[in-house]
C-alpha positions in Angstrom: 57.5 111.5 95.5 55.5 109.0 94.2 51.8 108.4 95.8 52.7 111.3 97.8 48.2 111.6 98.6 47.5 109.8 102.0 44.8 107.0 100.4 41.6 106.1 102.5 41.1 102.6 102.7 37.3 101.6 102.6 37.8 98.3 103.9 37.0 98.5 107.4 36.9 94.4 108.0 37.3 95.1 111.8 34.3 92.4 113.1 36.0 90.1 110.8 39.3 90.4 111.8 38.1 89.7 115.6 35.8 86.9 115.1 34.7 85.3 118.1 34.6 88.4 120.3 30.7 88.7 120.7 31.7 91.1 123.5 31.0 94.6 121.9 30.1 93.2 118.5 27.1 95.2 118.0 29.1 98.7 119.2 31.9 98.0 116.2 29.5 97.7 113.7 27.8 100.8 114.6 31.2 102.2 114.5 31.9 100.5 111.5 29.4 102.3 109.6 29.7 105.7 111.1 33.6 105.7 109.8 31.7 105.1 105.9 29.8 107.9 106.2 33.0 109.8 107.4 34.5 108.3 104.0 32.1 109.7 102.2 32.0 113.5 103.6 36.1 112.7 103.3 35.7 112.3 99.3 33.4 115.1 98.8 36.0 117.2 100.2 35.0 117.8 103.6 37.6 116.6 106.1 36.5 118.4 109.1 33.4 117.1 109.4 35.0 113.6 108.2 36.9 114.3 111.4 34.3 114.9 114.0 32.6 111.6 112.5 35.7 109.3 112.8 35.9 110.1 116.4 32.8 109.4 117.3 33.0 105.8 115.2 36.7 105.5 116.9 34.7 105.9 120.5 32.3 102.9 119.3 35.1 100.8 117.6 38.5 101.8 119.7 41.4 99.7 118.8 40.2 99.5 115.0 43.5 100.7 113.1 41.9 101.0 109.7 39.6 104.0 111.8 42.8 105.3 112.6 44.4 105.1 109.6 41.3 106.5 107.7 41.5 109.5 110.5 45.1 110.2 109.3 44.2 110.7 105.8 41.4 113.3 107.1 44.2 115.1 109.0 45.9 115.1 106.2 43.5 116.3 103.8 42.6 119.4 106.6 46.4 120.0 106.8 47.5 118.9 109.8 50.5 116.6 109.0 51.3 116.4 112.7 47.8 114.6 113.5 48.4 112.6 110.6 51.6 110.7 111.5 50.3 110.6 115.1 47.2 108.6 113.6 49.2 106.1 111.3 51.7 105.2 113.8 48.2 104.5 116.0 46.9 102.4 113.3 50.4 101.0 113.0 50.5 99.8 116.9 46.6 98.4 116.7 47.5 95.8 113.8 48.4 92.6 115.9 51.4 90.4 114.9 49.6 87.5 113.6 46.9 89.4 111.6 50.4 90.5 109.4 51.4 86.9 108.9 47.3 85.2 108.6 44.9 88.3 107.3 45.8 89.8 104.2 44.1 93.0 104.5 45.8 93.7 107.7 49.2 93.0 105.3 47.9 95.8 103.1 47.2 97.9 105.7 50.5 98.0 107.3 52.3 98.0 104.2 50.1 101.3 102.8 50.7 103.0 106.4 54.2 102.6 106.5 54.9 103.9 102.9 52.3 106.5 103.5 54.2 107.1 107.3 57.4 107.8 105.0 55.9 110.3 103.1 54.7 112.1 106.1 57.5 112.0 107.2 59.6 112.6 104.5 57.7 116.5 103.7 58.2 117.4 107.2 62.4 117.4 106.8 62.6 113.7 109.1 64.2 111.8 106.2 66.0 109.1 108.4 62.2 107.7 110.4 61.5 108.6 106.6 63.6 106.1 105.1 63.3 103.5 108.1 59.6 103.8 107.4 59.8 103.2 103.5 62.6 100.3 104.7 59.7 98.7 106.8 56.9 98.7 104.0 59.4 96.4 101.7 60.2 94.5 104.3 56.0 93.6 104.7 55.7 94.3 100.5 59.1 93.5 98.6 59.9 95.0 95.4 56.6 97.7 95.5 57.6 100.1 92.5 55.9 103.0 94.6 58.1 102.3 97.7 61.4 101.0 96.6 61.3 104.7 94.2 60.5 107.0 97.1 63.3 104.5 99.9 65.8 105.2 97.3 64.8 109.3 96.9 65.0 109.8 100.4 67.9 108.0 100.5 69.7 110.3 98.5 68.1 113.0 99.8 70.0 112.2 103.4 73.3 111.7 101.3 72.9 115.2 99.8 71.9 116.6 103.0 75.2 115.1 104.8 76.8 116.3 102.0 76.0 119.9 102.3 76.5 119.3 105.9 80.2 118.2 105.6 81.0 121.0 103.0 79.5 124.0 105.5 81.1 122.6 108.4 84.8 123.0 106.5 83.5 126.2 105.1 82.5 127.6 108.6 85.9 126.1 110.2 88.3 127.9 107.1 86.0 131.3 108.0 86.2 130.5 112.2 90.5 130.4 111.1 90.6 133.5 108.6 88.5 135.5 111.2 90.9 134.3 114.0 93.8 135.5 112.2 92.3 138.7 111.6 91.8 139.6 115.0 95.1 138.3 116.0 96.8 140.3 112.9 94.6 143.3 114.1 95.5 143.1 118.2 99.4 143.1 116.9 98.6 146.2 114.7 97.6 147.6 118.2 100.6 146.4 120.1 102.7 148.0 117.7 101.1 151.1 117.4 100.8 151.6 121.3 104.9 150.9 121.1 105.3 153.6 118.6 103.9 156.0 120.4 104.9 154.9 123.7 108.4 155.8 121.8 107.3 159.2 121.1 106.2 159.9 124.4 109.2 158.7 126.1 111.3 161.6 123.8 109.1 163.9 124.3 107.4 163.7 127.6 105.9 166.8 127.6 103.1 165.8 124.9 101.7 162.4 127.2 98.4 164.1 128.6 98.5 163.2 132.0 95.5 162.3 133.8 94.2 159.4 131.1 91.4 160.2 129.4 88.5 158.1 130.6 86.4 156.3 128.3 83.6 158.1 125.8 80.2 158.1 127.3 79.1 155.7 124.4 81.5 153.2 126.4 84.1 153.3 123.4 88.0 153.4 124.3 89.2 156.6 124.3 93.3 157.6 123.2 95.3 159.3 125.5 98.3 158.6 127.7 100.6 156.0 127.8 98.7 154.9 131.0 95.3 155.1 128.9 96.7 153.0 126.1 98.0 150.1 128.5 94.3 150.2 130.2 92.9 150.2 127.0 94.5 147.3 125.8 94.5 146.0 128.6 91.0 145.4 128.8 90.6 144.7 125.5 92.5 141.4 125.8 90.7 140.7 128.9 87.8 140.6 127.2 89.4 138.5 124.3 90.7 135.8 126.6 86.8 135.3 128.1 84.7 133.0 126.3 83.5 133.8 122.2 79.8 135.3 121.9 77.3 133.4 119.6 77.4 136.1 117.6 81.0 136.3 116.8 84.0 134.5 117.3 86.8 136.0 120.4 90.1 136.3 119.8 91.6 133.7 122.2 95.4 134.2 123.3 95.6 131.1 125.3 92.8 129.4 127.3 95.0 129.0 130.2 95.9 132.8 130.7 94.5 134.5 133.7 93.3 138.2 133.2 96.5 138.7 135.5 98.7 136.7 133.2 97.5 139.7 130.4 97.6 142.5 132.6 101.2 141.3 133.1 101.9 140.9 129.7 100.6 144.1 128.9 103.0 145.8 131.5 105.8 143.8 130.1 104.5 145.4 126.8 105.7 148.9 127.5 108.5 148.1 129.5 111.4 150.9 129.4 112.8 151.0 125.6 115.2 153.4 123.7 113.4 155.8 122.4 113.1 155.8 118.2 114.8 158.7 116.3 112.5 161.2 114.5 113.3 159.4 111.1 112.5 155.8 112.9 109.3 157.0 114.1 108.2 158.2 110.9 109.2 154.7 109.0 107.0 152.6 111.7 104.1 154.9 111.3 104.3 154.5 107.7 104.6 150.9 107.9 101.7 150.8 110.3 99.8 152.7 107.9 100.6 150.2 105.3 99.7 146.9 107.1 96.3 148.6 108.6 95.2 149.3 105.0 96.3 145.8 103.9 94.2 144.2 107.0 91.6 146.3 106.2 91.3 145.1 102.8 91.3 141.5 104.2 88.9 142.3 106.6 86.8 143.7 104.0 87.2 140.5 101.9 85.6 138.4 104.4 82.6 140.8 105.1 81.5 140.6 101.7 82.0 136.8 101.5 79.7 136.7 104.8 77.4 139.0 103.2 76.2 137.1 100.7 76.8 139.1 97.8 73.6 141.0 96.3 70.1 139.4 95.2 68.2 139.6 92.7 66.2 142.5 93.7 69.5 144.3 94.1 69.3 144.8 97.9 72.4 143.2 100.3 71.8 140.9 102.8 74.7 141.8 105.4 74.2 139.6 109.0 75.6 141.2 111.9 78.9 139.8 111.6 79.3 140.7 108.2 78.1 144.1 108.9 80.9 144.1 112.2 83.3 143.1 109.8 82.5 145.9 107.7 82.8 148.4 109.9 86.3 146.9 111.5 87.4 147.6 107.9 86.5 151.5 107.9 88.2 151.6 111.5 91.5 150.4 109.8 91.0 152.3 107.1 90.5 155.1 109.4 93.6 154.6 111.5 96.0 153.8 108.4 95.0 157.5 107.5 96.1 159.0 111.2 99.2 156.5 111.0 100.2 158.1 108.1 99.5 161.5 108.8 101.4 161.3 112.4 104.6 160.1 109.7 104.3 163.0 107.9 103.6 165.3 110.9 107.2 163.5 112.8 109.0 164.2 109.4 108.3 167.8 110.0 109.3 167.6 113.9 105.4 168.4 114.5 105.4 166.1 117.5 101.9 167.4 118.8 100.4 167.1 115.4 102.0 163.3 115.5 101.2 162.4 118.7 97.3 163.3 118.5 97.3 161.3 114.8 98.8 158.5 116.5 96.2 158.7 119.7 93.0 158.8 117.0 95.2 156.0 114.9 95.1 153.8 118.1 91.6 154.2 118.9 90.5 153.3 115.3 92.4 149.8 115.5 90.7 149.3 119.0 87.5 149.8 117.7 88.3 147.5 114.5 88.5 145.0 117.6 85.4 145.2 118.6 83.2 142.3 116.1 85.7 140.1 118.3 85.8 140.9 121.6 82.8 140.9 124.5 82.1 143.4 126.5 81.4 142.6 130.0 77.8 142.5 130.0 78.1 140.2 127.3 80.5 138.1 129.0 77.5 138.0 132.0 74.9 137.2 129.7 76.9 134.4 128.5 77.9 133.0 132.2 74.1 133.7 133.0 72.9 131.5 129.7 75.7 129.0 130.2 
């Protein structure tokens, strides 16, 4: 950016620029020449104690913008950009309206403190006061080489920056859709399985273990009963119709649905059905198996895309969703192993062997869930925040 370096300006001209007000004459002068000996500890390099003498000249000479000004380029110099911009839009405001259009020194002044304003502005990210500042310096100053270069940098700076803008917003809305349909593709995997082996258990009653298991003490869902399973999932889609977590997205089934509505469609879910023959049972385990390992690979897919890939040192940068994401995957991987076991175990009429594969193949898609769902404390946090 070109004249990036906030200039001092040694013309001070403030007694001149107010003729006629005898009124505190004496004081601005005094003022006057305290701010040159600021300018010169300010050139050899020393722009705190440039600072300390500035305000004492601003307290005999208030209102003088080319003090202000000059204080800005000390704040600059001593690294506070902050102070700096504060001070040239000071110096800015203390130029009076007709001194632009009858002192020609005041010109200068407002045209180097807008330009200067830009650059400020500019290197702290604000590019659109930025380019409105730049825009105001050729309005004072057409044509300035300086200027017009760093108006039309910016410029495209902010059309680069929208840009990028436009292109992540698409790229975060295609990601918001692929992980929706995972966790939609993943719930069905669970509705299927739970049928399956609600199948098994309605032809051979004696394997449902009766009472439910409760919940792990680690809080995870726990396999077990045909009751279990419905309070599992259940409360799994609960949680999925409550609102998404900032930290990743909640598979929504419709906004409308009460937790009733879902309890009810969960009842409706395992609702009386003819009972699958051995060979039946085995063919939509196997299947199951299949689609879990094809989900998982998907699933996979978009953890590594949200990972980032690898950097240069070697080392992977995995966000918490990513790193969810991955461990959904090694859930489904998990449970197409038990799916496919529990088809081999019906195949030999092991029904116990099938129905505990099918249990631990249930709880692994449930936990593959879990990057998508809240839990209730979660869903409080979020009211409480909201």
């Amino acid at each position: 950016m070109k004249r990036a370096a906030l200039a001092t300006i040694v013309l001070l001209a403030a007694a001149g620029a107010r003729a006629g007000e005898a009124a505190g004459l004496k004081e601005r002068v005094a003022g006057e020449f305290i701010a040159l000996d600021a300018l010169m500890l300010l050139r050899e390099g020393k722009a705190g104690e440039a600072l300390e003498l500035f305000e004492k000249a601003r307290s005999r000479d208030d209102g003088n913008p080319y003090i202000s000004y000059n204080v800005a380029a000390a704040a600059s110099a001593a690294g506070d950009a902050g102070r700096a911009v504060s001070e040239v839009r000071r110096a800015l405001r203390d130029i009076p309206d007709d001194a632009l259009r009858s002192n020609p020194e005041m010109k200068k002044l407002a045209t180097a403190g807008w330009h200067n304003l830009g650059v400020l502005l500019a290197r702290s990210g604000n590019l659109d006061e930025s380019l409105s500042a730049f825009r105001r310096s050729l309005e004072i100053l057409p044509g300035d080489p300086d200027t017009a270069f760093n108006h039309e940098l910016v410029r495209r700076l902010i059309e680069q920056r929208k840009k990028m803008e436009e292109e992540q917003k698409q790229k975060s809305e295609e990601l918001q859709k692929k992980l929706e349909e995972i966790a939609r593709r993943i719930a069905e995997l669970v509705i299927e399985q739970g049928r399956t082996l609600a199948s098994l258990w309605r032809a051979r009653p004696e394997l449902m273990p009766k009472p439910p298991l409760e919940p792990d003490d680690d809080g995870e869902p726990a396999g077990g009963g045909l009751m279990g399973l419905g309070k599992s999932i259940r409360n799994m889609l609960q949680s999925a119709a409550g609102k998404g977590s900032g930290a990743a997205p909640a598979l929504r089934l419709d906004e409308e649905m009460s937790p009733f509505d879902v309890a009810d469609w969960v009842r409706e879910m395992f609702a009386p059905q003819p009972a699958l023959p051995d060979d039946e049972l085995a063919a939509a385990e196997g299947i199951i198996g299949d689609k879990a390992r094809s989900i998982a690979g998907e699933v996979a897919a978009v953890a590594e895309e949200l990972s980032g890939g690898a950097d240069g040192d070697g080392q992977q940068y995995v966000n918490p969703l990513a790193e969810g994401l991955g461990r959904s995957a090694l859930h489904l991987g998990a449970g197409a192993v038990h799916a496919e076991t529990a088809a081999g175990a019906v195949e030999k009429s092991n029904h116990h062997e099938a129905a505990v594969r099918m249990t631990l193949a249930e709880r692994e898609f449930l936990l593959a869930l879990a990057p998508f769902i809240q839990s209730p404390q979660q869903q409080r946090q979020n009211q409480q925040d909201g």
